[in-house]
N, C-alpha and C positions, 0 to 999 in steps of 0.2 A: 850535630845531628843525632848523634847517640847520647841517650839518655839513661840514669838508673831507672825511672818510673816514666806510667806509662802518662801522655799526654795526646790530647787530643789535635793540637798547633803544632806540633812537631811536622818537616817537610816530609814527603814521600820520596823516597828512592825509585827511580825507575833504571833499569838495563836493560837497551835493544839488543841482541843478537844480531848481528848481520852476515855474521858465516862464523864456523866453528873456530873457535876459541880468537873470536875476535868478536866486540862488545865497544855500545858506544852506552857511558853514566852519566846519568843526569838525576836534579832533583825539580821538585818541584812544593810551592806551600799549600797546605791543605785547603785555603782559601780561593786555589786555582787549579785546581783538580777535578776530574769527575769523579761523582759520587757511587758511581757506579761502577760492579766488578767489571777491572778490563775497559771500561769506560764505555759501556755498551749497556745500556738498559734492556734488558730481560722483560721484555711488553708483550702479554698475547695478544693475536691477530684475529678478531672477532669473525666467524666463520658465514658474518652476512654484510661486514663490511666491504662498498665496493673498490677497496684502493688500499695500500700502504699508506696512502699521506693521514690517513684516520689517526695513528702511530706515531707519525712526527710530532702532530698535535698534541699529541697523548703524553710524550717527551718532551714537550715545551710548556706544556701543564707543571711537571714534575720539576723541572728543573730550572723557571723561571717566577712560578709562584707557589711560595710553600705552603704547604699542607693546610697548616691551620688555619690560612686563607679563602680556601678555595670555594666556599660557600659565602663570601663576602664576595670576593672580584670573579666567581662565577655564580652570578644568581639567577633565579630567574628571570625571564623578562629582557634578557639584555639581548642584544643581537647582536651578532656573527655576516662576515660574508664570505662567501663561499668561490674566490675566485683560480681559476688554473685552467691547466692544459686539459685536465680529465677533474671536475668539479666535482663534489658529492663525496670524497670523505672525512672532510675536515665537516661538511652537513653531517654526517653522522654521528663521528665524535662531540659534536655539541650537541644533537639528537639525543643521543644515548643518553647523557648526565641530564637532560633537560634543563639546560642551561639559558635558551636562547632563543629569538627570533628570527626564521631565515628570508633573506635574499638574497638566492642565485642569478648567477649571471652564467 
């Protein structure tokens, strides 16, 4: 796991804490990890979006299609449905980008 030089495949170390000076190690490979600090994507909350679920969307954009995709497998013209308990922010999130065609349910 320890390396002279730096590598981008090397596993990640994690240490939980679960009460003072008691710790449980583990690793993990960078190909199973989140990419993000903490594992918590850092997303702002659009201040006319009606819902958190806008944000999920917005996390499942980032982390199931990459980047230099996203203008391919989100184009225009394609449609979106917009199903749940409270509808209308995942409509938004595709709103915004102009991505999509809607039909709510």
């Amino acid at each position: 796991m320890l390396t002279n030089y730096e590598t981008p495949k090397r596993p990640v170390v994690h240490i939980f804490f679960i009460a003072p000076g008691c710790c449980y190690a583990g690793y993990s490979y960078t190909t199973n990890n989140s990419p993000f600090f903490m594992g918590i994507p850092r997303l702002r909350f659009p201040a006319d979006a009606p819902s958190r679920s806008t944000l999920k969307l917005e996390e499942a954009f980032h982390v199931f299609i990459p980047a230099d995709e996203w203008d391919e497998r989100l184009a225009n013209g394609m449609y979106a449905v917009d199903l749940g308990a409270c509808p209308g922010g995942w409509t938004y999130q595709a709103g915004e980008t102009q991505h999509v065609g809607f039909l709510c349910r």
